[in-house]
Structures are given as structure tokens and as C-alpha cells.
Wavefront OBJ file of the C-alpha trace (Angstrom):
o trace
v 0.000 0.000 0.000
v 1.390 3.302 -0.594
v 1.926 5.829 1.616
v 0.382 9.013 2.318
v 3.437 11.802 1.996
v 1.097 14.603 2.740
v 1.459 16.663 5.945
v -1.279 16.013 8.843
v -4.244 17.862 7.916
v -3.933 21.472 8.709
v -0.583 21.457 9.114
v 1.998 22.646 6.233
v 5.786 21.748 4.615
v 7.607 24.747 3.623
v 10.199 25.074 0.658
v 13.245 26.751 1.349
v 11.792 29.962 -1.110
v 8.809 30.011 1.392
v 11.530 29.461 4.486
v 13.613 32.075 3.203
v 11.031 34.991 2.489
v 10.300 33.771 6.636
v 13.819 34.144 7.454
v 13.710 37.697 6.070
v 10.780 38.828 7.795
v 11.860 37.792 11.452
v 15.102 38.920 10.832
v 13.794 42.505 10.278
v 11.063 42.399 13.329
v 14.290 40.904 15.607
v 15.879 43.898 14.813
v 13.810 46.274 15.848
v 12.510 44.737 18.690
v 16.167 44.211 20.038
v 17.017 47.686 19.440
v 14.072 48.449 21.955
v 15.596 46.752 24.532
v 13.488 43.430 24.125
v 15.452 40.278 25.075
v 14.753 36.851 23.540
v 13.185 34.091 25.842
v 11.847 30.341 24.997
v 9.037 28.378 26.384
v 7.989 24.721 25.958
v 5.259 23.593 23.102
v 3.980 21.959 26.135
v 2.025 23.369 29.085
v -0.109 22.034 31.707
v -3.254 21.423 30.997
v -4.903 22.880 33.926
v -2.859 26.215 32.923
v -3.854 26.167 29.633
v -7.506 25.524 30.674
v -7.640 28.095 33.239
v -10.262 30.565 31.548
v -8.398 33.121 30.227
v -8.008 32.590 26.720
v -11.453 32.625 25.251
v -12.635 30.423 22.629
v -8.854 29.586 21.710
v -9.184 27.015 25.101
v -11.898 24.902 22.868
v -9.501 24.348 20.466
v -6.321 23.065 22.816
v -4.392 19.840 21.190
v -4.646 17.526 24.874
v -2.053 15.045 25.368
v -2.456 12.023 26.740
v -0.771 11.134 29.922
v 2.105 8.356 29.931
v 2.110 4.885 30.591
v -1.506 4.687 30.379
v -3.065 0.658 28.981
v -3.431 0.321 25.484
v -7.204 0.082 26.716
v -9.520 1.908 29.672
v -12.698 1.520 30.862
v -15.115 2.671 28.893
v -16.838 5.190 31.465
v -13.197 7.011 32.221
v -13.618 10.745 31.578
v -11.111 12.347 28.957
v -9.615 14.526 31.465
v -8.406 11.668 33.597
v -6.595 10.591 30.430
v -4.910 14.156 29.662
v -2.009 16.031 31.719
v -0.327 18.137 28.868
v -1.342 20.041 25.979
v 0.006 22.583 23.447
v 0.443 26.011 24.081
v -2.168 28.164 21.948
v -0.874 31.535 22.534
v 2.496 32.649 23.976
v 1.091 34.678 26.447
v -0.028 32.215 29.024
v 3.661 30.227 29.003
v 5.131 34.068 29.519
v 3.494 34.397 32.660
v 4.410 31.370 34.070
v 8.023 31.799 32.885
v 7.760 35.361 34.574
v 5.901 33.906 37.742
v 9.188 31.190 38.112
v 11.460 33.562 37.424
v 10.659 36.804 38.397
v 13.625 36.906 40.939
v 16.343 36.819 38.174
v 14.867 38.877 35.749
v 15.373 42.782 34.985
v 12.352 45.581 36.583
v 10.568 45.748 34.055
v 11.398 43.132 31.939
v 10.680 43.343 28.661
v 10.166 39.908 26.802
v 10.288 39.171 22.847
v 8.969 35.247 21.894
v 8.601 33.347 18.339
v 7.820 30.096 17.942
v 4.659 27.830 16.881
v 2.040 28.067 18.840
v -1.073 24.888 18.058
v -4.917 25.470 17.390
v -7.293 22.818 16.478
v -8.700 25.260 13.689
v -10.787 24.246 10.688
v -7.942 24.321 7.996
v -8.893 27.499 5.726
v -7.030 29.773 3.751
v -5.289 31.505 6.420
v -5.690 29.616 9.344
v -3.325 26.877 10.100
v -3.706 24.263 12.467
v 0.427 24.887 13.252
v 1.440 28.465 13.058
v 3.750 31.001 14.442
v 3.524 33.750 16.358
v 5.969 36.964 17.576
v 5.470 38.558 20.803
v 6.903 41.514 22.740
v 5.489 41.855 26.145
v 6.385 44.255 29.038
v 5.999 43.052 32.549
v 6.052 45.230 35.812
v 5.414 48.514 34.020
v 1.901 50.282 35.503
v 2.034 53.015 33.359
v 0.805 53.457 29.921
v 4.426 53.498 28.571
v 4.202 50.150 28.379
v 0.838 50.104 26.096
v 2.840 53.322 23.590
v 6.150 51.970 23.453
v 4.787 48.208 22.525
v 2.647 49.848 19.297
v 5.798 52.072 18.489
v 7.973 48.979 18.297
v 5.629 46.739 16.641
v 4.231 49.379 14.117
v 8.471 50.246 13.100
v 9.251 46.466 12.396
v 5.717 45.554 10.607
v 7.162 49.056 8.205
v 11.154 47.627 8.917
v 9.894 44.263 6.820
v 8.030 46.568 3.649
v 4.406 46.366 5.285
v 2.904 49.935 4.579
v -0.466 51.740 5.086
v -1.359 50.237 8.514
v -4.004 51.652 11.117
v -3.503 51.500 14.763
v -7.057 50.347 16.648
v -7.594 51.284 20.461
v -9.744 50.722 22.839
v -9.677 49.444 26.903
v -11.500 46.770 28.657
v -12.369 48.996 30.858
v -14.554 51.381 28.781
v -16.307 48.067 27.611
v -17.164 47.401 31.185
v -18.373 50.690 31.526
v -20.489 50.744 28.745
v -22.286 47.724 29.603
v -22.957 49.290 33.049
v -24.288 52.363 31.902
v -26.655 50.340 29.653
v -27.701 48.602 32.910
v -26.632 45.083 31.182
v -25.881 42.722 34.057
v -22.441 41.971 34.411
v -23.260 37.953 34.123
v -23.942 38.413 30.426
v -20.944 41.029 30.297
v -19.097 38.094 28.120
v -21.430 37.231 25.743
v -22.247 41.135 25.088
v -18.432 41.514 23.669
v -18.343 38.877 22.188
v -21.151 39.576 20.061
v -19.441 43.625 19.714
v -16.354 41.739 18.950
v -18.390 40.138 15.604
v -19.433 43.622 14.147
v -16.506 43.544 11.318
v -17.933 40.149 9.799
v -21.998 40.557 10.652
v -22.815 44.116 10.801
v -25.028 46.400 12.903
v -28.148 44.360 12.053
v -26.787 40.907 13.070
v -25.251 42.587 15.927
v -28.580 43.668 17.174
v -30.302 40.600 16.287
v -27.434 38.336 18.289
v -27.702 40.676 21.819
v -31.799 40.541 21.392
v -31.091 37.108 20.928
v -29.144 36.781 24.038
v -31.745 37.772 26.316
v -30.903 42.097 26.264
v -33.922 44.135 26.294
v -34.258 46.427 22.729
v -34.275 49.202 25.132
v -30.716 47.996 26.578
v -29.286 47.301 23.164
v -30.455 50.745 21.552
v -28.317 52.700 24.318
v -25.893 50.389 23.590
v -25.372 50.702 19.820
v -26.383 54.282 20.017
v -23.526 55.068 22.247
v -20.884 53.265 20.319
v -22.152 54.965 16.977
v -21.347 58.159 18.573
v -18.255 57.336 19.364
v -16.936 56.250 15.811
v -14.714 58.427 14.096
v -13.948 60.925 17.167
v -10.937 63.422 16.385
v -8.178 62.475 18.667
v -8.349 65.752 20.544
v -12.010 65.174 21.126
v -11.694 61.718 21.808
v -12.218 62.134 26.050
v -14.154 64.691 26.213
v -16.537 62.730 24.113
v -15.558 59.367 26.601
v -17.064 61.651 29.346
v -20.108 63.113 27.948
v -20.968 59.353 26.912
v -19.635 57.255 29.948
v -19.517 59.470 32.884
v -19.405 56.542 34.928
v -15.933 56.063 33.373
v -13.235 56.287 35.481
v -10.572 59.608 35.758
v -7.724 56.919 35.767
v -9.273 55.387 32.301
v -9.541 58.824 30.957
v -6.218 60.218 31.585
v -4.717 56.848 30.265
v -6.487 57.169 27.308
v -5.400 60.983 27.086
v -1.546 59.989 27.042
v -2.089 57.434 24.823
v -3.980 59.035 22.072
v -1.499 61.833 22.431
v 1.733 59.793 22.142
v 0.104 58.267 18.728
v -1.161 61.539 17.566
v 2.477 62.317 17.830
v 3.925 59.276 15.715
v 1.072 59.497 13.371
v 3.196 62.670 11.882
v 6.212 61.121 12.221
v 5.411 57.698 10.236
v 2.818 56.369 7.662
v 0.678 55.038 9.852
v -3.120 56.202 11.221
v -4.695 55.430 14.138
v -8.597 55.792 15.853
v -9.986 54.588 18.776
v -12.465 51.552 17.703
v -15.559 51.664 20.567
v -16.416 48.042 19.386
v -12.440 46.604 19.291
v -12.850 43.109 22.171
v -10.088 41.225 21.611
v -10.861 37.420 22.462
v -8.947 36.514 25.380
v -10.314 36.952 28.487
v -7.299 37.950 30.923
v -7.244 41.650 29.291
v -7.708 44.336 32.070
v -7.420 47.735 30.162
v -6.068 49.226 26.653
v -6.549 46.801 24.053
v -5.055 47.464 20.633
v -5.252 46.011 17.325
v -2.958 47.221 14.068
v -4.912 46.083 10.447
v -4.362 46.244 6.578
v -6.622 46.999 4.169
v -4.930 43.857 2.123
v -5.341 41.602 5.584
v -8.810 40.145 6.165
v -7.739 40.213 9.612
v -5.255 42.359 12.242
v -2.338 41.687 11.377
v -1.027 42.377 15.068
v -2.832 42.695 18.458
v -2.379 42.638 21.793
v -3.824 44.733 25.637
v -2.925 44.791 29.247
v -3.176 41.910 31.150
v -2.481 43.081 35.183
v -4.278 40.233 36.753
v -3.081 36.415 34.262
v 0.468 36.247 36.428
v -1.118 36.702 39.469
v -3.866 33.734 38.574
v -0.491 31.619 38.426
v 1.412 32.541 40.923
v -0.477 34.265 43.568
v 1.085 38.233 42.771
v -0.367 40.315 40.400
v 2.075 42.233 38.135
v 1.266 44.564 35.580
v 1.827 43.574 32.202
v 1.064 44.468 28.599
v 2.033 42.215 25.320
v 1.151 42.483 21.538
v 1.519 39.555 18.818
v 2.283 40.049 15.749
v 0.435 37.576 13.151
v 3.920 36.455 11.590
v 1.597 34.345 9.055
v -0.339 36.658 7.719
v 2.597 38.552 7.358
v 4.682 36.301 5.343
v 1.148 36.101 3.141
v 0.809 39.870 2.900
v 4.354 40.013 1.416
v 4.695 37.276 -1.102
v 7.302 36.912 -3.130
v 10.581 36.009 -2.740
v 13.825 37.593 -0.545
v 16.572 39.357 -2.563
v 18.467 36.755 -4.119
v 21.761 37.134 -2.961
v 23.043 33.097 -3.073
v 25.928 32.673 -5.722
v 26.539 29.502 -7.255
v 29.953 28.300 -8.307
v 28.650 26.221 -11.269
v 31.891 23.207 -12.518
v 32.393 20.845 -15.025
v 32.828 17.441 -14.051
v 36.807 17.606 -15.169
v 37.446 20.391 -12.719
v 39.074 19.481 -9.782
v 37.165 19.191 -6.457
v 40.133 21.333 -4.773
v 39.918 24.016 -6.671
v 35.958 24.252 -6.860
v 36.070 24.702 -3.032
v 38.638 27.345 -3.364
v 36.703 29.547 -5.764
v 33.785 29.177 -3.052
v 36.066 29.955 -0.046
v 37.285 33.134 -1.841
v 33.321 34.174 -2.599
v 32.138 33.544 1.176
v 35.673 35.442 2.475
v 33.890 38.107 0.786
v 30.510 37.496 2.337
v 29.015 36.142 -0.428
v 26.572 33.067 0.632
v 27.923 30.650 -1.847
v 26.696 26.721 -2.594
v 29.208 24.553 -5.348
v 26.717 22.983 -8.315
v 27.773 20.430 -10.741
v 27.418 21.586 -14.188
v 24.747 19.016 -15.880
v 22.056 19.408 -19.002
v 21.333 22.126 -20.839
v 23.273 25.123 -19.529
v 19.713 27.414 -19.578
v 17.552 24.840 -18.252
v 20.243 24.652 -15.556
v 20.516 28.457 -15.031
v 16.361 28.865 -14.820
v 16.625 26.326 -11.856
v 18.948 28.095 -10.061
v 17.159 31.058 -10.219
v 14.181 29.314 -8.966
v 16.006 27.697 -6.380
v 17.033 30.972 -4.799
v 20.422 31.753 -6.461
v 20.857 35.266 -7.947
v 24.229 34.412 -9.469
v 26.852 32.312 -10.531
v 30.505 31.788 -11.665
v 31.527 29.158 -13.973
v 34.330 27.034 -13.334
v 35.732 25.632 -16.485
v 38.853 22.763 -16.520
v 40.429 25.036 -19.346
v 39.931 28.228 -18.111
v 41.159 27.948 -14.136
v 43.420 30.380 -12.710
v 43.597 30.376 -9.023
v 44.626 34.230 -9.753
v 42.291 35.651 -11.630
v 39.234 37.279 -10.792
v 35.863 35.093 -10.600
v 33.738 36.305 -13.363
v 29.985 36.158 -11.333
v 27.057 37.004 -13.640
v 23.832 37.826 -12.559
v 21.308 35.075 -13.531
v 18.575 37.065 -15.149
v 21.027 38.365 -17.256
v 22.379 35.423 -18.574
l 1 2 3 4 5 6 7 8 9 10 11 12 13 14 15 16 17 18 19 20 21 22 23 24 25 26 27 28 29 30 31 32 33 34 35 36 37 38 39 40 41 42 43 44 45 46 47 48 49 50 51 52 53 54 55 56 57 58 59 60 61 62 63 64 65 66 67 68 69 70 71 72 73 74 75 76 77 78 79 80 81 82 83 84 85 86 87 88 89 90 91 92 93 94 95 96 97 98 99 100 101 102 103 104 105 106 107 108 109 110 111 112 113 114 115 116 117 118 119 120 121 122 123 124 125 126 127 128 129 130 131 132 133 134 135 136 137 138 139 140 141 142 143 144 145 146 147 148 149 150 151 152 153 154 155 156 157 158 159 160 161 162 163 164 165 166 167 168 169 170 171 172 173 174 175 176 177 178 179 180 181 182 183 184 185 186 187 188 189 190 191 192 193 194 195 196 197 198 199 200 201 202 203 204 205 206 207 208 209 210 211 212 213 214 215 216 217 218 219 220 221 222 223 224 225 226 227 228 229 230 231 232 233 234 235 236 237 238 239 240 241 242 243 244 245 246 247 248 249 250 251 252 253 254 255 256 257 258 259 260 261 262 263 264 265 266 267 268 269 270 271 272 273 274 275 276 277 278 279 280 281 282 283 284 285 286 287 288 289 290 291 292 293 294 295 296 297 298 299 300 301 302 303 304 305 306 307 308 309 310 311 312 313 314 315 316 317 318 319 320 321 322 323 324 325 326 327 328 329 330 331 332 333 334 335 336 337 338 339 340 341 342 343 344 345 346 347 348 349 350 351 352 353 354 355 356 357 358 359 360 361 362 363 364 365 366 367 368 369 370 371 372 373 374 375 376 377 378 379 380 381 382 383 384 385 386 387 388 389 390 391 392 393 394 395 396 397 398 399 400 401 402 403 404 405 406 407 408 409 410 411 412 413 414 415 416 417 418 419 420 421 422 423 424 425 426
């Protein structure tokens, strides 16, 4: 029988073109992000599951790959509950292995630390264009800064490498937790159903204001209760940034000074970048975020090519303290490396020179001509010379080369200067 070569369902191979375009983006986010002072950690795939399955990450915690303990019989009774079976599972976000990292090791680490994380992160996801059952993600998080620095320094960092790897045109969204709260108070919606009401809010971008109303009516809100609610968020839309909380206090003035004057420093710090870099921002009164353990400014930064934000992230003062028993103020964003890579296409600048032989030169002096390219920081791979010399030169060039040099038996000179020619000019 033969066997299936594909990858698991979901899940993707990547060709070193695809690998390389990667290698190219990260390399210009880890730049940036290292020139802010963010310092490189690693977590395990592998968290437990009681962690993982603590609440705080939304819908993402119905999607959790569970791993089954070891050692357990190839058979078990057939009333045993799956959670006796299951200790482990992978990690869905990078968040939630941060703050256990931080919660263990908090004593060694800098005041405020500020942590930058890639890796894969695992989601049970219906395999779609653009959603991967395996994908990765890049984080920068700030832990043990109160202030609002944290919040403006993480967009400024995240907005300069999404432009530092050729993504243009992006809009900064913000909004806080905090305001949602107080929205739902002020339209008397009991805090019980608090959830469900932003989640719904959190579904305007892909159902509108009509299946927005029909969803909270549907939920059990009172017309009366939803028309303050949509009413106030309408009026909200759009505000000029120098209006923006004056018009938060006329609408909310249940809203706290603290929430206000956050806001205020915010809005101004982005005002400021906003002339300084191609880049817009507005506050969004309907922006949720999924996760659950966000506790005040939430932001999200979109394309118009990206069906989705293309990097997001909030506060999050209270998830280390749910581990470890101390809250600490913190404040991440994650940038959605895939949709990224998507956004981008193409292929890196092909730098790669080939030193292309004959089969009569000598092995010695092939690896010579290659030492003398890569003392010159050239990245250089030998290739036999075989077939017809175009059909040879069109797959290097779709292999990743953007050059060559041709090493002929009658024409070596250890002396001379390699001729390199440029492969779409050959």
C-alpha cells in the first residue's frame, strides 16, 4: 500500500523559497525589537493542561491539542472521563507560558522586563485559507510597568518592524476593557452576560449592525438595553483624537478619571507618531479582543490587504497573578507572523551565488573559488554543471540563487578574478 506523503491535515511543509522569504521577515522584526531593549526568551510547546484551561483565553481554550498522559493501557474503561486521560497540551498563545516563565522567574529577571517570543504556537482550527492548524507567532510583552508606557512603546515597536519588513499603510485600533465594562454598566446590562455582550461587539466587522442587534436581542438584552448600547458606540466612531475624552465623558460618565487620563496619554503619544510615520490610528468603541485575561487598553494594528489584524495585543495586570499568587502589571502584543509572510509574497533578494563546474574540474579548486566568494561574504553553494546550460541556469534562479561563476577545466586560474554574472542576465 502506498503511503500518504502529505502533511497532517492542517498542518503545512515549507520550501526553502517560502523558508527564506520567513527568514527575512523575522530577521527585520528581531531587529527592531532588540534595538528596543526586548530580550529573547523560549518556552515549551507543552504546558499544563490545567494552565492552559484556566479561563483566560477565550474560545482559543476549545480548540487546545490535549495530550495524553504516559504509561496509560493500550485500553480503559469505557466510562473514564477524557480529562483523567490528559495532563499536557500545546500552548495556543504565547502569552499564558510568559506568565508562568515570569511567575518562576521573576527573581532573576530585569524591573521591568521586557520579553520578545517566536515560535509555533497549536490550534485545532478548521484548515482554511489563512488559518493553520500549526502556526507562528511573535510577541513583545512588558511586565512590571503600571504606566501606559508600556501600552505606547509596545505599538511604536511593533508598528516600526511591521514598516522595517516593507508592510505599509497600517491603522492603529484602540480601545480598553475597561470602557467596555463601563459601557455595559451604563446600559444597565448585568455583568453575568458582560461576556457574551463583547463577544457579540467583537463580531461587528464580519456581521454588521443588524446581526449585531439581532445576536444581543437574541441573548436575552432588552431592545431598550441594546439601543443605548449601539447608540452610544455609533457616537463614538470616528472621534478626532483631541475630542476623543471629552466625548468618553459626555458618553460614559461613569468612566473612570484613571481610564480617561490613560487614554489621554495614549492618544497623544500616537497623535504624535502618526506625523512622524505612515501610519493612522482611531480609537475603535467596538475593538474586544478574544482573550479573556485583558484588564485595560486593548489594541489592534490592520491592513486593508489583511482580512484580519495583522497584530494585536492589551494589558493583562491580573493572568500572572492567577499563576502565581502576585499580580504584576503587564502588557504584550503579537504580531500575526503568518499573515505577514502572506501579505508580502514573493521572494527575498536573491543574494546566493553559485559556483557552477564541469565534471573535469578538480574538487580542490571548486572549493577554493567558493572559499574566496564567502571570504567576501558572499553566501555561496558549489553545483555540478549538468544538461542544458539554460535549463540549468532557470533552476537556479528558482532555487534561490541570484548568481553564478563558472568554473571551467580550461579556463582555471587560481589568480584571476571570478567572473559572477547575474542570472537574469544570462
Amino acid at each position: 500500500m502506498k503511503t500518504d506523503l502529505s502533511p497532517a491535515r492542517g498542518m503545512r511543509d515549507l520550501l526553502p523559497a517560502t523558508v527564506a522569504v520567513r527568514d527575512h521577515v523575522l530577521a527585520a522584526i528581531t531587529d527592531v525589537y532588540r534595538r528596543y531593549g526586548y530580550r529573547r526568551i523560549e518556552t515549551p510547546a507543552l504546558e499544563n493542561i490545567e494552565r492552559l484551561q484556566g479561563g483566560q483565553g477565550g474560545e482559543n481554550e476549545k480548540l487546545i491539542y490535549r495530550v495524553l498522559r504516559r504509561g496509560l493501557d493500550e485500553r480503559v474503561a469505557a466510562d473514564t472521563a477524557v480529562g483523567d486521560l490528559i495532563d499536557l497540551g500545546l500552548r495556543y498563545d504565547l502569552t499564558v507560558p510568559l506568565s508562568r516563565f515570569y511567575g518562576q522567574n521573576r527573581a532573576s529577571l530585569p524591573d521591568p522586563f521586557r520579553s520578545f517570543q517566536v515560535g509555533p504556537v497549536w490550534r485545532a482550527e478548521r484548515p482554511q485559507k489563512g488559518r493553520y492548524r500549526q502556526f507562528y507567532q511573535c510577541d513583545i510583552d512588558m511586565l512590571g510597568e503600571p504606566s501606559v508606557l508600556a501600552e505606547i512603546e509596545l505599538v511604536e515597536a511593533t508598528t516600526e518592524a511591521l514598516a522595517a519588513t516593507g508592510l505599509a499603510d497600517t491603522t492603529v485600533r484602540v480601545s480598553d476593557r475597561r470602557f467596555l465594562s463601563a459601557l455595559a454598566a451604563r446600559a444597565e446590562v448585568p455583568e453575568a452576560a458582560w461576556d457574551g455582550l463583547f463577544i457579540t461587539l467583537d463580531k461587528l466587522d464580519k456581521i454588521g449592525w443588524a446581526g449585531v442587534r439581532a445576536e444581543l436581542t437574541g441573548r436575552g438584552l432588552p431592545e431598550p438595553q441594546v439601543d443605548r448600547l449601539t447608540d452610544t458606540i455609533e457616537g463614538l466612531h470616528g472621534v478626532e483624537a483631541g475630542k476623543l475624552v471629552d466625548a468618553l465623558a459626555d458618553a460614559l460618565p461613569n468612566l473612570g478619571e484613571d481610564v480617561l487620563a490613560d487614554l489621554r496619554t495614549t492618544a497623544d503619544a500616537l497623535a504624535v507618531l502618526a506625523e512622524q510615520r505612515d501610519l493612522r490610528w482611531e480609537f475603535d468603541p467596538t475593538l474586544v479582543r478574544g482573550m479573556g485575561y485583558y484588564t485595560g487598553q486593548i489594541f489592534e494594528i490592520v491592513h486593508p490587504a489583511s482580512a484580519g489584524s495583522v497584530a494585536g495585543g492589551g494589558r493583562y495586570d491580573r493572568l500572572i497573578g492567577r499563576l502565581s499568587g502576585t499580580d504584576v502589571p503587564a502588557c504584550g502584543i503579537s504580531i500575526g507572523f503568518e499573515r505577514i509572510v502572506d501579505l508580502l509574497g514573493g521572494t527575498p533578494e536573491r543574494a546566493s551565488v553559485a559556483v557552477l563546474y564541469d565534471a573535469d574540474v578538480p574538487l580542490a579548486e571548486v572549493l577554493a573559488a567558493a572559499r574566496r566568494l564567502r571570504a567576501a561574504g558572499r553566501t555561496v553553494s558549489p553545483v555540478r554543471r549538468r544538461g542544458k546550460f539554460g535549463a540549468q541556469l532557470g533552476r537556479l534562479e528558482e532555487w534561490g540563487f541570484g548568481s553564478f561563476v563558472h568554473l571551467r577545466a580550461d579556463l582555471l586560474d587560481a589568480t584571476a578574478e571570478l567572473q559572477e554574472r547575474h542570472l537574469g542576465e544570462a
